[in-house]
C-alpha positions, -999 to 999 in steps of 0.1 A, spaced: 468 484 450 436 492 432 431 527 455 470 531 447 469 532 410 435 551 412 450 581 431 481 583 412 464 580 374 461 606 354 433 628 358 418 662 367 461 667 381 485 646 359 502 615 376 534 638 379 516 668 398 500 638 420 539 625 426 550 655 434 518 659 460 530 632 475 572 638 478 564 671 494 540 643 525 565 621 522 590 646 534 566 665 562 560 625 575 595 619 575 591 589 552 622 586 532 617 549 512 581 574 505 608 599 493 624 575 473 595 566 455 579 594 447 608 617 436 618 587 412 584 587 400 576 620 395 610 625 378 602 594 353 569 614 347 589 645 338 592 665 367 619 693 362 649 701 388 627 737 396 594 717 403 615 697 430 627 724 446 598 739 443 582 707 461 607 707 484 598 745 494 560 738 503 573 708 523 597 727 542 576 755 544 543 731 557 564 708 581 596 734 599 627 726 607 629 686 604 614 690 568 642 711 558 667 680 574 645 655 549 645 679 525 689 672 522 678 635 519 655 641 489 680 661 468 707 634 476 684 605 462 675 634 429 713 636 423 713 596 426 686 588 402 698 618 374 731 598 378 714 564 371 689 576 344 715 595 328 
C-alpha cells in the first residue's frame, strides 16, 4: 500500500495525470476492475471528458485493436460514474 499511495501522490505529475497514466495501462492490460479504478479516480481528481478520450486515444493507439474493444468498456463505466456523481 505504501509503494501505492507513493506512486499515485502528488508530485512532479499531479495524482490526476498519474490516474490517467494508469487508465490508459489498464486498458492496453485489459484490466477492467483497473479500469474502474482509475477512471473513477482520475475523474474525482478532475479529469475532464476530453482528457479521457484523450487517454483513451494513447491506449488505443499503444495496445491495437483489443484496446479499442476496452476502450467501449471504459466510456461505459465514465457514463456510470457521471451518472452517480451527478
Amino acid at each position: 500500500m505504501e509503494l501505492e499511495e507513493k506512486a499515485f501522490r502528488n508530485g512532479s505529475l499531479s495524482k490526476k495525470t498519474k490516474e490517467l497514466m494508469a487508465l490508459s495501462i489498464s486498458i492496453v492490460t485489459k484490466c477492467e476492475p483497473c479500469m474502474e479504478w482509475h477512471l473513477d479516480q482520475a475523474l474525482q481528481h478532475g479529469a475532464t471528458d476530453e482528457e479521457i478520450y484523450e487517454t483513451i486515444d494513447v491506449a488505443i493507439e499503444m495496445g491495437g485493436g483489443q484496446a479499442g474493444a476496452y476502450a467501449r468498456f471504459v466510456l461505459k463505466a465514465m457514463e456510470y460514474f457521471k451518472q452517480k456523481n451527478g
